[in-house]
Structures are given as C-alpha cells and as structure tokens.
N, C-alpha and C positions, 0 to 999 in steps of 0.2 A: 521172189518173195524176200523183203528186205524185213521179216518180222522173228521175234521170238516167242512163241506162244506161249504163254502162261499154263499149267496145271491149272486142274478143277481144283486139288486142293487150295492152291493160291487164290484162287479167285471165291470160294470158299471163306478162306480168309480174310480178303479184302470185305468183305462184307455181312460177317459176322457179326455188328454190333448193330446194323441199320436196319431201319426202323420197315426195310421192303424186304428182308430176308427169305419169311416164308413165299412172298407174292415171286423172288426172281429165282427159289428156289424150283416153284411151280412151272414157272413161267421156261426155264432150263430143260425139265422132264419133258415138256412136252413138244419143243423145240427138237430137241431128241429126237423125237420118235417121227414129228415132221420131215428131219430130214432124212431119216433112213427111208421113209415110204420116198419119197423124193430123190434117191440115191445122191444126197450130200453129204458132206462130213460132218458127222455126228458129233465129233468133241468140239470143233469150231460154233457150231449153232443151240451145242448146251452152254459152252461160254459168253458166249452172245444173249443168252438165256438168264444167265450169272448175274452178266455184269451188268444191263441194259440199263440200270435204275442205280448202279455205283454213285452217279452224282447227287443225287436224289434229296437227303438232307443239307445240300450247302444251296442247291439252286431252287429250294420249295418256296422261293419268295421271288422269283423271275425265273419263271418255268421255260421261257425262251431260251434260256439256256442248256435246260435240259436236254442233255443227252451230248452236246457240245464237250459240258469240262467233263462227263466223262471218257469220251474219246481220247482229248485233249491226255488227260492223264494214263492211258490204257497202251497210247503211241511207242510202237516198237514193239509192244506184247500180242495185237491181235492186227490180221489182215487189213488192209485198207479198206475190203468190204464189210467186214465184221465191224470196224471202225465206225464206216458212213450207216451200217443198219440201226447202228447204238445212236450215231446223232436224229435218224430220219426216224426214231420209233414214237416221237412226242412231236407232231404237226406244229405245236405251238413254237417250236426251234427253229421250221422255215425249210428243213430239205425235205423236200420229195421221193419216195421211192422210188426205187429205180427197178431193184431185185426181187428175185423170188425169196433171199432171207430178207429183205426189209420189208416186202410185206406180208410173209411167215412172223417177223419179231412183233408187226402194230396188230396181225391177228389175232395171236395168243397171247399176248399182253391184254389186250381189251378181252377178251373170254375171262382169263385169270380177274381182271376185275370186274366184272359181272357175276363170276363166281362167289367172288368174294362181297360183293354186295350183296347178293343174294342171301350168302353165310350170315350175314351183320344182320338182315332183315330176319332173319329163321325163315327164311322161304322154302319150302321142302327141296331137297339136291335129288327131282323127280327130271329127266329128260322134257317129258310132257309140258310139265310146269313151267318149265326154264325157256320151251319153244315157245309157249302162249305168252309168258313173260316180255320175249321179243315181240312177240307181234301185237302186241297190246301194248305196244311201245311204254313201258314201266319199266323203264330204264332210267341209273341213277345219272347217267349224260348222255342228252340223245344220239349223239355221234356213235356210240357202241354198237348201238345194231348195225350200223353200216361196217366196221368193222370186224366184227364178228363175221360180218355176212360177206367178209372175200375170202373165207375159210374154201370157198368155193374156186377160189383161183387155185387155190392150191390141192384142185379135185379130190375134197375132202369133204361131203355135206354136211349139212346141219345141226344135223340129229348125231353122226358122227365126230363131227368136234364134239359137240356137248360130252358123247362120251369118254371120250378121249381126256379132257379137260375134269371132268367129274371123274376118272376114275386115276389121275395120277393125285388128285385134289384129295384122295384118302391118303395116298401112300405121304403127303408131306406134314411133318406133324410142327406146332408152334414153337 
C-alpha cells in the first residue's frame, strides 16, 4: 500500500463549500454501514462515500470526467481501489466496475438520489411508496432503478436498502 489516507475530518473539509455536501455526506453514512455488514473497512468506504462527487462543481459541464479529476486529485491519499471506485461511480466516465465497493459506491449514490428526488417532489419518505415509485418506473433517470436494484448484489434487498437509505437520510441535516 503506496497510500496516505486522509482523515474524515479532511475530507470533510475538502468539501465543505460544494454544492453535494449533504448528498456525499449521505452517501458516506451509508457506505458505512455497507461495509461493516460486508466485513470491509469501514473508514476507507465512508471516505469513498466523502469524496465520490469532490470533482463535481468543476466537471458539471463534461460529466465524462467525473469522477476522473477526482481521483486524479485524491492520488496518494486513498487506495488505488478507493481511487478506481471514485472514477467507475458515474458510467458517463467510461470505467466499469469491477468491485464490490464500486458497485456498493453506484448503488448508494443512485438510492441517495432517488431519495433526494423524491425529497424535491414532497413524495412521502413511505418505504411503500418509494417501492411502487420504482416499479412504476417514476424515476427522475430511468437508469436508477437498475441501480438501485443491484443493492441486491450486495445481499441487501429492497425494502432494506430503502430503509437503510431513509433512515441515515434523517440523521443528515442541510
């Protein structure tokens, strides 16, 4: 391991002003708790969690880059697979998962904004509602159900991510 790993506080810091704060605050909590059901390292996959979206305001005008100059910029401070989860977590960038945190980071990334859509619509934060939501395909990008929907790779079902996702979704506040 040729890495330094950054502190939550640090990486806290690093993204403190941008504009996905609450979404990669979210998106950390539950990464979390993914990887301790999973027996992975929990501070490695809440940083992953952190930072997934660090690039986020410089590349929102060529999304292919997303997740790239975040890596790029991140180099030395997180694992090379923490690294590759952070480029492969936005399809539009061109790498493929490979891992079970890359595709733990595009599962709960797409949950958190489905959540978050849902929040913007006032959709009620009902379990119920949020399943039929899915399957009545009323999603704000169709591609989210499919993502959402390999929560199940990670032997975690449906109903259970919902909750999982809706219940750290109170504890993070704007």
């Amino acid at each position: 391991m040729n890495h330094r790993t950054i502190s939550r506080e640090q990486a806290l810091k690093l993204i403190e002003n941008s504009s996905k704060r609450s979404h990669a605050i979210l998106v950390s909590k539950i990464m979390r708790i993914i990887a301790k059901r999973l027996g992975k390292n929990e501070d490695e996959w809440e940083l992953v969690g952190l930072l997934h979206d660090l690039d986020y305001g410089t590349v929102r005008n060529d999304m292919s880059r997303h997740g790239i100059v975040a890596a790029e910029s991140l180099k030395g401070k997180l694992s090379k697979s923490a690294l590759y989860a952070i480029k492969a977590h936005d399809h539009r960038a061109g790498f493929k998962s490979k891992s079970i945190l890359d595709k733990s980071l595009i599962a709960v990334d797409a949950l958190v904004a489905f959540i978050e859509d849902s929040r913007i619509k006032k959709i009620p934060m009902d379990i119920k509602i949020l399943k039929s939501r899915i399957n009545n395909e009323s999603l704000p990008k169709p591609w989210l159900k499919e993502l959402i929907l390999t929560c199940e790779d990670l032997c975690v079902s449906l109903e259970e991510f919902f909750k999982l996702g809706l219940g750290q979704s109170e504890l993070v506040s704007n």
